[in-house]
Legacy VTK file of the C-alpha trace (Angstrom):
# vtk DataFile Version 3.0
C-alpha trace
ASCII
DATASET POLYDATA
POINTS 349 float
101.622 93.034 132.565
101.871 96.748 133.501
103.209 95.841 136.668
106.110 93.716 134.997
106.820 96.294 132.803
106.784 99.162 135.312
109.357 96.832 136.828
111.653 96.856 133.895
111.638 100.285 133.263
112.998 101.282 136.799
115.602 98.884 136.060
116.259 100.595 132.631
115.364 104.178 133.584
119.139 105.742 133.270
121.123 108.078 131.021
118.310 109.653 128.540
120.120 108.522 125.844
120.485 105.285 126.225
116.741 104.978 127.650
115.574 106.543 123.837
117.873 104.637 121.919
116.536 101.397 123.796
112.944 102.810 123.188
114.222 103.854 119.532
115.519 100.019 118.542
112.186 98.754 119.732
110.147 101.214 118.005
112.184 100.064 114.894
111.005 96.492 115.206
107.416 97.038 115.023
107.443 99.852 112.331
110.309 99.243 110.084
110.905 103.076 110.489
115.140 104.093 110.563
114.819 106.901 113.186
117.648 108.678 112.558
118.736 109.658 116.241
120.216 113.577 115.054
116.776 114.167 113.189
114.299 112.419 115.957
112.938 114.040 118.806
110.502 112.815 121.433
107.268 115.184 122.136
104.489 114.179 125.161
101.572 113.522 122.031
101.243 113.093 118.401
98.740 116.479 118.968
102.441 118.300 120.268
103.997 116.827 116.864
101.248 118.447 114.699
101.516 121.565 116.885
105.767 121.866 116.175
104.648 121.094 112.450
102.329 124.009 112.483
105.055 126.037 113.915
107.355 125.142 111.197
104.462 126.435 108.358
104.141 129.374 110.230
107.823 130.574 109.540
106.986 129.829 105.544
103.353 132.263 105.141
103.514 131.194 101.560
102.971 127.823 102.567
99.594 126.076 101.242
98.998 123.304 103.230
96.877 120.356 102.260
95.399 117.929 104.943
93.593 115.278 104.571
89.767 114.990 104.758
87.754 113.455 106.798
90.244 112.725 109.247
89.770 113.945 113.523
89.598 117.560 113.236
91.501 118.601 115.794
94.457 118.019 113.339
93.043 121.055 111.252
92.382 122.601 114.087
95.852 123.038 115.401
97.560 123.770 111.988
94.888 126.425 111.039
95.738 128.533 114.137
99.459 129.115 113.054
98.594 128.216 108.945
96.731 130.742 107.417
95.927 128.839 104.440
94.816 125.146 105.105
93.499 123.243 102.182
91.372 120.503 102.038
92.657 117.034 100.052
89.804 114.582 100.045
91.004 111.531 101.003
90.049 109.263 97.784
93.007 111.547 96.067
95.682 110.550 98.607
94.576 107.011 99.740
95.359 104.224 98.837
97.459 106.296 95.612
97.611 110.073 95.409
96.446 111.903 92.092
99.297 113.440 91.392
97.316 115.707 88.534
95.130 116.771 90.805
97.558 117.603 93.409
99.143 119.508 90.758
96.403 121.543 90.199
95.493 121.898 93.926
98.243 125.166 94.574
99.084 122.891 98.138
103.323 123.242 98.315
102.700 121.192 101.521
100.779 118.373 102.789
99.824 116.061 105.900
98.561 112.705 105.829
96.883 110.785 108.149
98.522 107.297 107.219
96.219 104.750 108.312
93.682 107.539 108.156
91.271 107.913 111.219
88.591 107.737 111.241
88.144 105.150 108.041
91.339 102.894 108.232
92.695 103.449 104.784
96.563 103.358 103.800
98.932 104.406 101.135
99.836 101.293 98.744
103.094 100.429 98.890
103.843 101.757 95.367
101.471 104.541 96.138
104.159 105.735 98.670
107.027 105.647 95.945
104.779 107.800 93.838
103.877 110.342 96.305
107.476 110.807 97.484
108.875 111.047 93.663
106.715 113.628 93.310
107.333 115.531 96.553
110.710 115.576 95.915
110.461 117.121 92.289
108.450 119.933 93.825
110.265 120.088 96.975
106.576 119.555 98.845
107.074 118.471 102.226
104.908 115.844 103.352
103.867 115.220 106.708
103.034 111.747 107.646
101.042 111.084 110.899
101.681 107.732 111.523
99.779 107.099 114.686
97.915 104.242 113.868
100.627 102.391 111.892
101.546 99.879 114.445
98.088 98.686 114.126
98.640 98.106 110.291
101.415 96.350 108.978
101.499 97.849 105.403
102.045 101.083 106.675
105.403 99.853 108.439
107.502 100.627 106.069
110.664 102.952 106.465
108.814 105.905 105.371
111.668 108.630 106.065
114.541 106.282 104.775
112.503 105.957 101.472
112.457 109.903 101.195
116.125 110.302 101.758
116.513 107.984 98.767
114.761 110.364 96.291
115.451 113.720 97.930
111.911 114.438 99.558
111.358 116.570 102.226
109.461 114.653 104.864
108.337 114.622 108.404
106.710 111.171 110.185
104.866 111.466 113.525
104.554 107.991 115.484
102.725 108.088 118.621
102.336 104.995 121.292
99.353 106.029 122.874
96.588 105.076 119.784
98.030 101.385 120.941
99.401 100.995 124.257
96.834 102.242 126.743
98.387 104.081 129.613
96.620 106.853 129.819
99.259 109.690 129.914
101.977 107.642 129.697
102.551 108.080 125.922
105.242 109.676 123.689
105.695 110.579 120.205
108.597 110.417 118.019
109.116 113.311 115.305
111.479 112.190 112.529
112.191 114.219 109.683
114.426 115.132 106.651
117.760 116.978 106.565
116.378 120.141 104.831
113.986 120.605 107.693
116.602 120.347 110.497
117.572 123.125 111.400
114.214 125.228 112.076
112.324 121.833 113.498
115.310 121.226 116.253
114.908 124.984 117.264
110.923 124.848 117.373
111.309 121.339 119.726
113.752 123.194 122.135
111.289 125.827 122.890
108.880 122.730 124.021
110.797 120.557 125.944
114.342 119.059 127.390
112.806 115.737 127.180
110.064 113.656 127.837
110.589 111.694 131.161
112.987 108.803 131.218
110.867 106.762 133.352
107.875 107.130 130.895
109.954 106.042 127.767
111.565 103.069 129.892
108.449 102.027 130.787
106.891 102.470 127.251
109.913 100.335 126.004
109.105 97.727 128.482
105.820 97.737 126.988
106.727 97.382 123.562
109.399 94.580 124.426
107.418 91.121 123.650
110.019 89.658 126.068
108.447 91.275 129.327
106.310 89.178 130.556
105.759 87.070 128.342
103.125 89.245 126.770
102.707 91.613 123.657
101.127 95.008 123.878
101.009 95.521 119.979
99.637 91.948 118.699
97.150 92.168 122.046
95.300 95.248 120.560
95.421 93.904 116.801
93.982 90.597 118.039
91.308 92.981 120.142
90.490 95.082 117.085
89.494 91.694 115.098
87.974 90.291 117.477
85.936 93.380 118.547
85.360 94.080 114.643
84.111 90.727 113.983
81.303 90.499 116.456
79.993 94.125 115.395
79.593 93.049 111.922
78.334 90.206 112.940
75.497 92.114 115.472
75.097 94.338 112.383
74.178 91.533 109.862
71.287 90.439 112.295
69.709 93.740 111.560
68.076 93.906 108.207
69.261 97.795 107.259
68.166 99.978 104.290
71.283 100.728 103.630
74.900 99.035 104.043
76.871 100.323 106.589
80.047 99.569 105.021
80.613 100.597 101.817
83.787 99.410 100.019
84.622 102.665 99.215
85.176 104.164 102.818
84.518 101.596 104.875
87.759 100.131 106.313
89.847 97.887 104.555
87.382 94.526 105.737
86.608 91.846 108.774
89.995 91.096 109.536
91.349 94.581 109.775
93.066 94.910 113.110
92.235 98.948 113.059
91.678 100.678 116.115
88.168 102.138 114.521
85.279 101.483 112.730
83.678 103.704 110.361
79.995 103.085 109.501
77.577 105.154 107.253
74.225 104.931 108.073
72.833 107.674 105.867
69.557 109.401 107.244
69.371 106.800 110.045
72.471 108.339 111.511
71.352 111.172 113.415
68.002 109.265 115.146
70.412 106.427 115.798
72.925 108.298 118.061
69.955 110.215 119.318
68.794 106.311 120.218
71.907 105.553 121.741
72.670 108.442 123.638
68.701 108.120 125.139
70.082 104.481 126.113
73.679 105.865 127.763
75.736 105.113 125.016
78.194 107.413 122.880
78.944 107.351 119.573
81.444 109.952 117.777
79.155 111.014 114.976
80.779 111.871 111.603
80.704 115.422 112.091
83.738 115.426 114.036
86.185 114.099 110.779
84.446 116.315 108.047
86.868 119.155 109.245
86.426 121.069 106.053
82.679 121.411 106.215
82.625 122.464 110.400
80.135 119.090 110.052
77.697 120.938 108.346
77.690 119.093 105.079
75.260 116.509 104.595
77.796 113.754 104.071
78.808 114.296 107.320
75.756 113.653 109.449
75.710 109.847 107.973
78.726 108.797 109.356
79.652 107.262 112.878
82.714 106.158 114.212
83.121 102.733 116.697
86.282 102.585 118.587
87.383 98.653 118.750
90.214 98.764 121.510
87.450 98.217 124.393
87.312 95.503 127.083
85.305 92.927 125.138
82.550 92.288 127.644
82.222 95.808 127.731
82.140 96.633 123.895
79.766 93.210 123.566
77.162 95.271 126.041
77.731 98.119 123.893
76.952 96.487 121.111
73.661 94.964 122.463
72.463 98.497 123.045
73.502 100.115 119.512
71.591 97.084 117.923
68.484 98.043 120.276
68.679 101.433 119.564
68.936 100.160 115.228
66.046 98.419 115.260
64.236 100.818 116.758
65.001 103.853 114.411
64.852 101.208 111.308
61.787 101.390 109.214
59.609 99.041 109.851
LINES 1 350
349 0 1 2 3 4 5 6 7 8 9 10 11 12 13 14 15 16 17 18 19 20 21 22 23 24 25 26 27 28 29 30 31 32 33 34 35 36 37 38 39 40 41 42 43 44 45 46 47 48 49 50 51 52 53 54 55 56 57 58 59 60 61 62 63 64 65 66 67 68 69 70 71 72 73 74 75 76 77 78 79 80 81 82 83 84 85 86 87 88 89 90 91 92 93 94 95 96 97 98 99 100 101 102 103 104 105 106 107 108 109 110 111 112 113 114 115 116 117 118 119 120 121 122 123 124 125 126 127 128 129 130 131 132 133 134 135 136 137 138 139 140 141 142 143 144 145 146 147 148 149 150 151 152 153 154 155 156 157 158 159 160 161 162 163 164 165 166 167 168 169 170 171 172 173 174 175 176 177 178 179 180 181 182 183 184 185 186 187 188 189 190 191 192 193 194 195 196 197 198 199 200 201 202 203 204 205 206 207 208 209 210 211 212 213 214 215 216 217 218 219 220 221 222 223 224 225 226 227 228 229 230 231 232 233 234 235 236 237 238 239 240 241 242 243 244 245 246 247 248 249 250 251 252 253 254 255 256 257 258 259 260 261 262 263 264 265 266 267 268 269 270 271 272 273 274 275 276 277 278 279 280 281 282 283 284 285 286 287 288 289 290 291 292 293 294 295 296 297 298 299 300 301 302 303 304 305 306 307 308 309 310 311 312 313 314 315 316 317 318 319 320 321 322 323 324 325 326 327 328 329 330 331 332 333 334 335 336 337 338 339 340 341 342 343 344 345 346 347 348
């Protein structure tokens, strides 16, 4: 496929606008997102996005700036080096509805979500997103949204900015090809945002970057166009996610546990979810079981790495591990074999 839609991209590769728009009108089919082409810019990564974000917060210092917890913490990282006052939002009052009360009484006059979060696959409800916004744009709280993982979720592909126009909220969405179509550095990410933020966010971009390569967007549209080929990038890595998904729960119900690895709380949203991760508490068998793996040359992202807020110190934190599902499937079926070896030997016997 990659060769086919290398091949259509030199074809398209021209005039940088018309090689975005293209992209842009493709992008739109999967996500439902407007991009408004005066207000949408194209960065290298979603990590450049957040970067320009913390940029912008910079230029406000009475900015309080709520992110979302656990989510990968090099999102933190990168705002708290320009933000000098980053708050943590646990994510039970933003997902799937926010608590408005309690964002209220938070002091945050800012905020970025993680929309399906990572590492636990949770989303905003649909009405959950009307809420938020209403109440963003009564305060004037901009919102980031770092929709990465969206194409992977269809009830986050919803026309996030267009909805924020309606009501007057000052918003910024972050989509980002590379959590999906796996090209290794051929990935870009498109920064949308509001009217109010315009002016400062264009000037921030143009200190980054003309452009990202022509040839990388062409090709990028190529792979997002279900025509090429006869193949499509997008429902290949849901269907891989499921698939994947399905035959670790199914590995992990052989195993009798003391404890449930996915609790309904966290856990993401079930069996069928075509997310890109899988987020699995294991309590005090955490720590011996990556220990196990690791011993067995296999690597797990322990929990640590999401409970930003904490520096992974907290004990919540150390019972968590993260599965990736968009692997080769004999490959993640091996891996699997040897996480289930490594379980029953750290499970009390």
């Amino acid at each position: 496929m990659i060769k086919q839609a290398f091949s259509a991209a030199t074809i398209r590769t021209g005039h940088q606008q018309a090689v975005e728009d293209d992209f842009l009108r493709l992008l739109t089919a999967r996500t439902g997102e407007t991009y408004p082409r005066e207000r949408t810019r194209f960065l290298y990564s979603a990590s450049v996005a957040i970067d320009v974000m913390a940029k912008y917060f910079r230029g406000r210092p009475s900015t309080a700036l709520g992110v979302i917890t656990p989510t990968f913490d090099n999102i933190p990282a990168l705002l708290r080096m320009s933000c000098d006052n980053v708050v943590p939002i646990p994510e039970s009052r933003l997902l799937p509805r926010a608590d408005l009360d309690y964002l209220d009484h938070s002091g945050v006059n800012a905020l970025l979500i993680v929309n399906p979060n990572n590492p636990t696959g949770r989303s905003l409800a649909r009405d959950g997103l009307d809420e938020l916004l209403r109440w963003a744009a009564a305060r004037q709280v901009v919102v980031v949204f770092d929709l990465s993982f969206r194409l992977l979720e269809q009830t986050a592909c919803v026309p996030v900015l267009d909805l924020a126009d309606e009501v007057g909220a000052p918003v910024a969405t972050i989509d980002d090809t590379g959590k999906v179509i796996s090209m290794h550095d051929t990935k870009v990410s498109v920064l949308s945002f509001s009217e109010a933020l315009a002016p400062r966010l264009t000037e921030i971009v143009s200190q980054y970057l003309l452009n990202v390569s022509a040839v990388n967007v062409a090709l990028l549209s190529a792979a997002l166009d279900s025509t090429v080929g006869g193949h499509d990038e997008v429902a290949a890595a849901r269907a891989l996610a499921v698939s994947n998904r399905r035959h670790l729960r199914n590995r992990l119900a052989e195993v009798p546990l003391p404890v449930a690895p996915f609790p309904p709380s966290a856990a993401t949203s079930g069996p069928g979810s075509s997310m890109s991760v899988e987020w699995l508490n294991f309590a005090e068998l955490a720590d011996p079981l990556l220990a196990a793996c690791r011993s067995r040359g296999l690597e797990l992202l322990p929990g640590s790495s999401f409970f930003w807020e904490s520096h992974g110190t907290a004990a919540e934190s150390r019972d968590w591990i993260r599965v990736a599902m968009l692997r080769d499937p004999q490959q993640f079926h091996s891996a699997c074999d040897v996480l289930i070896d490594a379980l029953v030997s750290v499970c009390p016997t």
